[in-house]
N, C-alpha and C positions, 0 to 999 in steps of 0.2 A: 504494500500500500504506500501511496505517495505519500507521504508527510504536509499537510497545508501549514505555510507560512503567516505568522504573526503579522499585521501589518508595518508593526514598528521595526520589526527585523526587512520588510523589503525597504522601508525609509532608511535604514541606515545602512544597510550596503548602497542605496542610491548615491545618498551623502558622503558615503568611502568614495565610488565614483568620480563623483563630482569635484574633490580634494585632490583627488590625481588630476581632475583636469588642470584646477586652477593652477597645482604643480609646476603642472607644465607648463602654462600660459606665464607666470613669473620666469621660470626658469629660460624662455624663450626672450621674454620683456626685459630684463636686467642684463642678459647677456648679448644675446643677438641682437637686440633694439642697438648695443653702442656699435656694431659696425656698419649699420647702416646712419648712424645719428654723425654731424660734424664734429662732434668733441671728440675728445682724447679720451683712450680705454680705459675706465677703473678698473682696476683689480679687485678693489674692494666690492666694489659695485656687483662684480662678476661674483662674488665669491659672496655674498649676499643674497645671488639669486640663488646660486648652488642651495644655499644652505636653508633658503624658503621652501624651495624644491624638496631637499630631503626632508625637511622638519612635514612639509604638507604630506609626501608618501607617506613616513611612518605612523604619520596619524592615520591617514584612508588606510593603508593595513591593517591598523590595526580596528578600525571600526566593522572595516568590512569580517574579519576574522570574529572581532564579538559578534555580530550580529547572523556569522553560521555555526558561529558555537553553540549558540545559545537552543539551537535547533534539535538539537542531540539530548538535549533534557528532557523531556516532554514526554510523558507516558498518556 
């Protein structure tokens, strides 16, 4: 038998989702934005995205991860 989902377990893997997009869209906007932008490359700036990027995945990992844990309880 399939298992029916919670609705708040499909909200929160949406929300893991959607955290990896914005991920990526920071990670794309801080870095890639300066070689198309006139100024001179921060580093920091670069390494700021990096680190929104990573901080955003391990959180959507880990939402996404509760919210199919959570699925395996349920009697």
């Amino acid at each position: 038998m399939g298992m029916e989902r919670r609705p708040w377990q499909i909200w929160a893997e949406e929300l893991g989702r959607k955290l990896l997009d914005a991920g990526n869209i920071a990670l794309g906007a801080l870095i890639f934005g300066q070689l198309v932008s006139r100024q001179p490359f921060s580093w920091k700036l670069a390494l700021g995205g990096l680190g929104a990027w990573f901080l955003l995945v391990m959180i959507s990992l880990a939402v996404i991860s509760w919210s199919r844990g959570e699925q395996d309880d349920r009697d």
